[in-house]
C-alpha positions as CSV (number, residue, x, y, z in Angstrom):
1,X,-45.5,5.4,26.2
2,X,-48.3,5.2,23.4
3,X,-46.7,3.8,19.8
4,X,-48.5,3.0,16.8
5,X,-47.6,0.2,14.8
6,X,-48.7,0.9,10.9
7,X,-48.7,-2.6,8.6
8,X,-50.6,-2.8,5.7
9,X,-53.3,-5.9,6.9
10,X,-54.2,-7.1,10.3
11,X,-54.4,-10.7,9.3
12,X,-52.4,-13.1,11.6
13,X,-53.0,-16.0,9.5
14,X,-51.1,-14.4,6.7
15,X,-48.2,-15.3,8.8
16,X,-44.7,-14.0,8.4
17,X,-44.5,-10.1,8.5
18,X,-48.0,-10.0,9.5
19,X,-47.7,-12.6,12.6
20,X,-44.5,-10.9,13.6
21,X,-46.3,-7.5,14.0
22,X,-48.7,-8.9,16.2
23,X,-46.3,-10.8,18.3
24,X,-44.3,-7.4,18.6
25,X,-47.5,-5.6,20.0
26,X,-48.1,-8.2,22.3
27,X,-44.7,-8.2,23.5
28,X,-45.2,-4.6,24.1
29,X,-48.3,-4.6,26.1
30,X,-46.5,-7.2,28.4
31,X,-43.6,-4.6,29.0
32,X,-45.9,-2.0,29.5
33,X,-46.3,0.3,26.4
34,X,-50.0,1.1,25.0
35,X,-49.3,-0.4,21.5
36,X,-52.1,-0.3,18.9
37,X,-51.4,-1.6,15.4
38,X,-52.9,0.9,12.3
39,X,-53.9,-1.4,9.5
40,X,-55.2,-0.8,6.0
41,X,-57.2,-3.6,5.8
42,X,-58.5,-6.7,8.3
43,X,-60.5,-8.2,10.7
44,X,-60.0,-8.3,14.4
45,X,-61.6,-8.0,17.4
46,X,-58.8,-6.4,19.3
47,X,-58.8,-2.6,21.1
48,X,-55.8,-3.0,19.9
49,X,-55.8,-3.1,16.5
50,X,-57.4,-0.2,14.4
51,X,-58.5,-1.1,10.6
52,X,-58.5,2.6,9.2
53,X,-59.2,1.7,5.6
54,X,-62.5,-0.7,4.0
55,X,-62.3,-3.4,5.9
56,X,-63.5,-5.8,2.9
57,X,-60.9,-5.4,0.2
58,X,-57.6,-7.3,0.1
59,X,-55.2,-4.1,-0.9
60,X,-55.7,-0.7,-0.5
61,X,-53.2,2.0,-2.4
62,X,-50.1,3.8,-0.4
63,X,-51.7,7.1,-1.0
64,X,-55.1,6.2,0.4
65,X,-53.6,4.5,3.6
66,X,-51.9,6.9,3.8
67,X,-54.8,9.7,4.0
68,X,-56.1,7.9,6.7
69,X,-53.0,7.1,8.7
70,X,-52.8,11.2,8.9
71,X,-56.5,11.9,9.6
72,X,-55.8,9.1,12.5
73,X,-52.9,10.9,14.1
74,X,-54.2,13.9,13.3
75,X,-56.4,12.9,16.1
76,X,-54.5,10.7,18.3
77,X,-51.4,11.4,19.8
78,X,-48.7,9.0,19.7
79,X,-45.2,9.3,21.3
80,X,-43.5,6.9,18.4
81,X,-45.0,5.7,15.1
82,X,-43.5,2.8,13.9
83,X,-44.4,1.7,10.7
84,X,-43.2,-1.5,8.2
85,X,-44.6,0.7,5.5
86,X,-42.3,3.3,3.6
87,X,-43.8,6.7,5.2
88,X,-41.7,9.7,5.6
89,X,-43.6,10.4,8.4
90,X,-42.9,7.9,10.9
91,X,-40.3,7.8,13.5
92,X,-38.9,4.8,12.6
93,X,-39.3,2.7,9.5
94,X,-39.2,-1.3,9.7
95,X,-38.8,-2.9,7.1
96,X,-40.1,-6.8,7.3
97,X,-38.9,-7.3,3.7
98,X,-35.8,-5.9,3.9
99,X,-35.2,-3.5,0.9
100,X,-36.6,-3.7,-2.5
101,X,-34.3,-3.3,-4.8
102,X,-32.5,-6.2,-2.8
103,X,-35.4,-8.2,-2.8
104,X,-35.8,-7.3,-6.6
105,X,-31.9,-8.3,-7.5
106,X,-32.3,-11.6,-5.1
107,X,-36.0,-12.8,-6.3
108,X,-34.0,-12.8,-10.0
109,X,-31.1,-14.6,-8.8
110,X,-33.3,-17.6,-8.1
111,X,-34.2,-18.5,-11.3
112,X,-31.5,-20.8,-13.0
113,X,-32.1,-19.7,-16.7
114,X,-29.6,-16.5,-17.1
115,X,-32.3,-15.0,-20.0
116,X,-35.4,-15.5,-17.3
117,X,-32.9,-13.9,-14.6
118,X,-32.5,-10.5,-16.7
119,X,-36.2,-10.8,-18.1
120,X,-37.2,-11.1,-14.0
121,X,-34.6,-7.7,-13.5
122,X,-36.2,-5.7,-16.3
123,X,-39.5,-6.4,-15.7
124,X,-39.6,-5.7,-11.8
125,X,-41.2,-2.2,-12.7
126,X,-44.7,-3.9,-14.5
127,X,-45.2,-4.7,-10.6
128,X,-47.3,-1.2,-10.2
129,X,-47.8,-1.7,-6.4
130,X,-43.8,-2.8,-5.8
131,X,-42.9,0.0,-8.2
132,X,-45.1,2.5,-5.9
133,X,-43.5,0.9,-2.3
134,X,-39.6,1.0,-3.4
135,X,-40.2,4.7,-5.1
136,X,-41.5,5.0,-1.5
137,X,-38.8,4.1,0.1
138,X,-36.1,5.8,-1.6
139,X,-37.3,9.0,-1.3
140,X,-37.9,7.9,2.7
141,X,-34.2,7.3,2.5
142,X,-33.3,10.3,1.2
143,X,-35.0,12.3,3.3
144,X,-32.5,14.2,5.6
145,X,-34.6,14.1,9.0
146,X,-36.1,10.8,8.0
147,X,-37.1,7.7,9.8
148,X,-34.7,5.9,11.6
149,X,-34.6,2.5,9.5
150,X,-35.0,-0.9,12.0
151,X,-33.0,-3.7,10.5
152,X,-33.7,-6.8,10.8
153,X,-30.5,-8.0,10.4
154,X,-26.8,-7.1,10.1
155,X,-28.0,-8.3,6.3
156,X,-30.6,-5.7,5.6
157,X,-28.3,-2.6,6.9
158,X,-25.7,-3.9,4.4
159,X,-28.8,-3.2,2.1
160,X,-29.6,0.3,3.0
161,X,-25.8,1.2,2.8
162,X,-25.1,-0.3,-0.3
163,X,-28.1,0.8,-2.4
164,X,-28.9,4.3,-1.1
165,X,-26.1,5.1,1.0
166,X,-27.7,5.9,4.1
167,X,-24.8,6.6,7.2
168,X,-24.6,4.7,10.1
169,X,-26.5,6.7,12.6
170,X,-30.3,6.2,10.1
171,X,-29.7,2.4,10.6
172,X,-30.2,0.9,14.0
173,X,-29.8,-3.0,13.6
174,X,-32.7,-4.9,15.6
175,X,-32.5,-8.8,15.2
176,X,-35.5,-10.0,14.1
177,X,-37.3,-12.5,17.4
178,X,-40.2,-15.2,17.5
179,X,-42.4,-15.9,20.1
180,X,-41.0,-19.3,21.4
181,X,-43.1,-21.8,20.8
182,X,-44.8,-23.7,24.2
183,X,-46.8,-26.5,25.6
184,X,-46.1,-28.4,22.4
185,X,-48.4,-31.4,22.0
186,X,-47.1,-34.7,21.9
187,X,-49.9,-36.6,21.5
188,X,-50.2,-34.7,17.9
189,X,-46.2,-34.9,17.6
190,X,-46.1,-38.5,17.8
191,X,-49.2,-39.1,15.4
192,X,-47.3,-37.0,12.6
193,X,-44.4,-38.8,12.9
194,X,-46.0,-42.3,12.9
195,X,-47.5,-40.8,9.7
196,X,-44.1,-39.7,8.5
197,X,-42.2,-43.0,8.9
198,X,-45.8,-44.7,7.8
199,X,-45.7,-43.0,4.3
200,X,-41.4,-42.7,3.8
201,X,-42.2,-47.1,4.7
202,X,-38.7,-46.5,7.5
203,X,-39.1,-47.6,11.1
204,X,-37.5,-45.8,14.2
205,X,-34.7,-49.0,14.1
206,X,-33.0,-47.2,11.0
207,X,-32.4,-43.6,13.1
208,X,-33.2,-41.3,10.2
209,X,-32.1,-37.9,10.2
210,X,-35.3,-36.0,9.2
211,X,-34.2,-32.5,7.8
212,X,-37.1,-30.2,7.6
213,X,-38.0,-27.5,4.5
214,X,-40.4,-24.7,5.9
215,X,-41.4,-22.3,2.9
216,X,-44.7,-21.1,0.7
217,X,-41.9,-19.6,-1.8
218,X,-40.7,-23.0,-2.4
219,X,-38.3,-21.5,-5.5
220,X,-36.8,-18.4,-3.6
221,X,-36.4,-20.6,-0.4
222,X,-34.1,-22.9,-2.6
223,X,-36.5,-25.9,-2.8
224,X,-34.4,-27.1,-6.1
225,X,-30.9,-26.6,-4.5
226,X,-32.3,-29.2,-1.5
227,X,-33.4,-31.2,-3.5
228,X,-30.4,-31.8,-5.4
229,X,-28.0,-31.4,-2.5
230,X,-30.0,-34.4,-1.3
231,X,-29.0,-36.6,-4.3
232,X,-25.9,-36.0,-3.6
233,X,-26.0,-36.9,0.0
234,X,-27.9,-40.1,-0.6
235,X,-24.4,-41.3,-2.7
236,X,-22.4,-41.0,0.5
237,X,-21.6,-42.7,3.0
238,X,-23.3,-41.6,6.3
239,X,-23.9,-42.7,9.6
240,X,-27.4,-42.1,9.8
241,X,-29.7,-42.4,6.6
242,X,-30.9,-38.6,6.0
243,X,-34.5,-37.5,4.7
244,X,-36.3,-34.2,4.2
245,X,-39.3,-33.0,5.6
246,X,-40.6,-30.3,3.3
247,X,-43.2,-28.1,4.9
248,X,-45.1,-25.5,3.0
249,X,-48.3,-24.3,0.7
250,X,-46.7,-23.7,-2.3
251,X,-47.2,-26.4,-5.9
252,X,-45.5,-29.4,-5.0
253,X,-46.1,-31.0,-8.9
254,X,-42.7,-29.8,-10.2
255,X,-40.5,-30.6,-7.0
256,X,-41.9,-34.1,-6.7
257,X,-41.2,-34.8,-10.1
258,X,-37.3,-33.6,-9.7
259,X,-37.3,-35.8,-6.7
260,X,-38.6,-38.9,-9.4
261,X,-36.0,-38.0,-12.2
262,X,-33.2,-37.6,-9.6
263,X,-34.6,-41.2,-8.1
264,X,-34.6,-39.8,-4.5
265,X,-38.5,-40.1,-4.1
266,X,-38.2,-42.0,-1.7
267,X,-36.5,-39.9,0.6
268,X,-38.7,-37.0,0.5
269,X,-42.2,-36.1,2.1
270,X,-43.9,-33.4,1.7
271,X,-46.6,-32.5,4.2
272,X,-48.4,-29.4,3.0
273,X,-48.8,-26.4,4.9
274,X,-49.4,-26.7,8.8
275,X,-51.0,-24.1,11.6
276,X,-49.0,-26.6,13.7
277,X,-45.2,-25.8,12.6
278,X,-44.2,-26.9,16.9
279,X,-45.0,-30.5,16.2
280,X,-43.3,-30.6,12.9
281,X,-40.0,-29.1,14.5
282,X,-40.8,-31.6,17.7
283,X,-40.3,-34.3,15.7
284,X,-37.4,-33.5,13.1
285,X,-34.0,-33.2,13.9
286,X,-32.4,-29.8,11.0
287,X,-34.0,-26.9,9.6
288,X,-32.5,-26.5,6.7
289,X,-33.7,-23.4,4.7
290,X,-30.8,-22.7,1.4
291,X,-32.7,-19.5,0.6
292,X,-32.0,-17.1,-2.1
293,X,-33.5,-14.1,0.0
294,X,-34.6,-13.5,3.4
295,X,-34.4,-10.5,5.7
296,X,-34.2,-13.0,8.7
297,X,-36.3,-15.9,8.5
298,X,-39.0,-16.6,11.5
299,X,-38.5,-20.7,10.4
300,X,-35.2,-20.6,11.4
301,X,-35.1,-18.7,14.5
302,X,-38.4,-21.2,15.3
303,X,-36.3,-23.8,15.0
304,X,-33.0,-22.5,16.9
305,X,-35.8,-21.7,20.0
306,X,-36.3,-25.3,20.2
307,X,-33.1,-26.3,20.2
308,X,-32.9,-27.6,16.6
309,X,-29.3,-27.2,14.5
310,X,-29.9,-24.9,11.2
311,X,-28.6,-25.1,7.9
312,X,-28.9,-21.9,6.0
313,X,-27.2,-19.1,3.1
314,X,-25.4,-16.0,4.0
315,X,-28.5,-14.2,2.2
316,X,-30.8,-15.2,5.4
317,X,-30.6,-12.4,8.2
318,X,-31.1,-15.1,10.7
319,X,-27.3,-16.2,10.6
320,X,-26.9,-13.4,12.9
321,X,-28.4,-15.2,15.5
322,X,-26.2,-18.4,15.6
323,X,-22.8,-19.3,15.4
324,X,-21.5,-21.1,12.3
325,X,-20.4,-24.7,12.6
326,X,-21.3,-24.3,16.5
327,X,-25.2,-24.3,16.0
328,X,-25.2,-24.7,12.6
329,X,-23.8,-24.3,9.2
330,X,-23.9,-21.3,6.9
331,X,-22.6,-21.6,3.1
332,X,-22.6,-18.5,0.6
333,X,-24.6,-19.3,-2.1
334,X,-27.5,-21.7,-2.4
335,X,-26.4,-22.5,-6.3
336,X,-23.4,-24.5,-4.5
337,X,-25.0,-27.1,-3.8
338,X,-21.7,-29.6,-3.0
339,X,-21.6,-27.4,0.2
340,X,-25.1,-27.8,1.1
341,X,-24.6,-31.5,1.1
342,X,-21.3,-31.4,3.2
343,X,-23.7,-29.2,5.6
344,X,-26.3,-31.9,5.9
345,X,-23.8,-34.7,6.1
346,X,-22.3,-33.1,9.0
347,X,-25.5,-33.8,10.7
348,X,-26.1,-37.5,9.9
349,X,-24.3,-37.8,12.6
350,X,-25.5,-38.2,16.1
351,X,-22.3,-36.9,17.8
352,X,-22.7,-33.5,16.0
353,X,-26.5,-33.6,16.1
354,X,-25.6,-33.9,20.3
355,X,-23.3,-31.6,20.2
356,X,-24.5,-28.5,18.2
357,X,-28.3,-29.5,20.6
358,X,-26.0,-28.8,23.5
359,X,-24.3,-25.9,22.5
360,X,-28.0,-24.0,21.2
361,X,-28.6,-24.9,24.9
362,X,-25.9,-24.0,26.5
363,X,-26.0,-20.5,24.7
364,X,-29.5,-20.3,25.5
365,X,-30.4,-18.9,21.7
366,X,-34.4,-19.6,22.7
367,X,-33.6,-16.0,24.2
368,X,-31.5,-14.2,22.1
369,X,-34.2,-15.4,19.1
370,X,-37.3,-13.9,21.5
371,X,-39.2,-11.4,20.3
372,X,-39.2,-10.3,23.9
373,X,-35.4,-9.1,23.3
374,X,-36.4,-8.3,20.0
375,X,-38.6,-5.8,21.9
376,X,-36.3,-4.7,24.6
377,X,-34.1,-3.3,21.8
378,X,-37.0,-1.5,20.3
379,X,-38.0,-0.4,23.3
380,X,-34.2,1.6,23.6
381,X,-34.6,3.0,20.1
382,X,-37.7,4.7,21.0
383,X,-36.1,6.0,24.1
384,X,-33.5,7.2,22.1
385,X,-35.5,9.0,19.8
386,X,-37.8,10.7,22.4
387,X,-34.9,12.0,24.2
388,X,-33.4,14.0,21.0
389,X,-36.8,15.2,20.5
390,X,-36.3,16.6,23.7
391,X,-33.1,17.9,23.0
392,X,-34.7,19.6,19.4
């Protein structure tokens, strides 16, 4: 079977949508598909990987990828193209996002001030290139013989239905995977947390609970939420004394000072971004991510591959994956932030940090989160579709 996977850059150190593309293709080569990812833009050295547009520019316009996506296949055949882009011409469309008008609607919601939500609402269409993608997609969607739509998540189907009303049989959910992280290096994992407990001034004799924050969107990830769901937590009684790990490339300035005003500096380190997210999960004990939007978040499924308990909303696609109050906890809204603090109490607890440890094992979520079932699934779907072409 030969597929083409379309994304828009071929830059693995873009992470997110980008990394998860290249982990698919890899995952595909290993189960015996010829897989080669069409990009706009990027470098790489890879057979594998085709850059189809100028190599040298950051973005390049829907239309003119376009253009060249159909000169390419024009003249290369393909059994399934697969693309995270909005073409009407793929087989099956994958969106990494999730929609855009939910993205839109939820990207809003995460800004406390009701004025600056509707300003954020009515203002979505000034972003020309979004504008261009979601016009994109709706007209994808309605499309009667259009691509088959990929969910990530039980989440983003809810998303198709609800905002352009696609049936059942155009939606095919596909939970999102990872590739599980290995050979972790514990010479590096104990340096960081010497430096942890170092700069927090804690030693190992007090058993803190390090709850980590992975994010570059530290706002739409629910940074603020934490951060007051942490006050909170620090005026109750728990077992073990709780602190957060907050991991990420996004300004720090305005987070730090909440942390001073709300006197819980103290309890909170952040670390900057990291190529080495294995040793920060090695040597924390939560994920917690209280996100406003995510199709399903790799930071979570990371963590539930390494056998870490999760903390996250009901608007993260990744709660698919894991059992409430069995490997984790999941509260509706990131805004209630009492409920986030029960959450995290739960787990200043050794018994129930034990416990829900066990019970990720037990389960064995390392491969229900892999992207190699992530491309089994896929690997049906395309079977699927190249049988009623067949039947056509």
């Amino acid at each position: 079977m030969k597929v083409a996977i379309i994304t828009e850059r071929a830059n693995i150190t873009l992470g997110g949508a980008e990394k998860s593309v290249f982990e698919l293709a890899a995952a595909m080569v290993l189960a015996g598909v010829d897989a080669k990812i069409l990009a706009a833009t990027g470098t790489t050295h890879s057979h594998r990987v085709k850059v189809l547009c100028d190599s040298t520019k950051k973005r390049v316009s829907l239309k003119t990828f376009e253009k060249a996506l159909k000169q390419h296949l024009s003249e290369n055949h393909y059994d399934i193209i697969h693309s995270t882009l909005p073409y009407t011409f793929a087989d099956i469309y994958q969106p990494r996002g999730g929609s855009y008008p939910e993205a839109t609607i939820r990207n809003a919601s995460s800004y406390k001030r009701t004025t600056v939500r509707f300003f954020k609402l009515f203002t979505s269409f000034a972003n020309i290139k979004r504008t261009i993608l979601a016009r994109a997609e709706k007209k994808l969607c309605r499309k009667q013989d259009g691509p088959i739509i990929a969910a990530l998540s039980e989440y983003v189907k809810t998303q198709f239905k609800k905002h352009y009303n696609l049936p059942d049989e155009r939606i095919r959910v596909i939970p999102n995977g990872i590739k599980p992280i290995r050979n972790i290096n514990k010479t590096r994992s104990d340096k960081l947390r010497s430096q942890i407990l170092a700069k927090l001034k804690i030693k190992e004799a007090h058993m803190p609970v390090f709850f980590v924050f992975a994010a570059n969107n530290f706002r739409l990830k629910g940074l603020v939420p934490l951060i007051q769901a942490m006050k909170i937590l620090t005026e109750k009684f728990t077992k073990r004394p709780p602190y957060l790990v907050i991991v990420g490339k996004g300004s720090a300035a305005d987070y730090r000072r909440l942390g001073r005003k709300l006197k819980i500096a103290n309890r909170i380190i952040f670390i900057g971004p990291t190529s080495h997210m294995q040793n920060v999960l090695d040597v924390t004990d939560v994920a917690v991510l209280p996100t406003y939007y995510d199709p399903s978040s790799r930071f979570i499924l990371e963590a539930l591959a390494v056998g870490k308990p999760a903390i996250t909303t009901k608007y993260n696609g990744a709660v698919d994956l894991f059992t409430a109050d069995r490997h984790g906890k999941i509260f509706d809204s990131p805004d209630d932030v009492d409920s986030l603090a029960e959450s995290m109490k739960y787990f200043c607890n050794t018994e129930n940090l034990a416990a829900a440890k066990k019970a990720i094992a037990d389960d064995n979520i390392e491969t229900k989160v892999s992207i190699k079932t992530h491309c089994r699934k896929l690997l049906d779907l395309y079977g699927t579709i190249i049988e009623n072409r067949k039947q056509e």
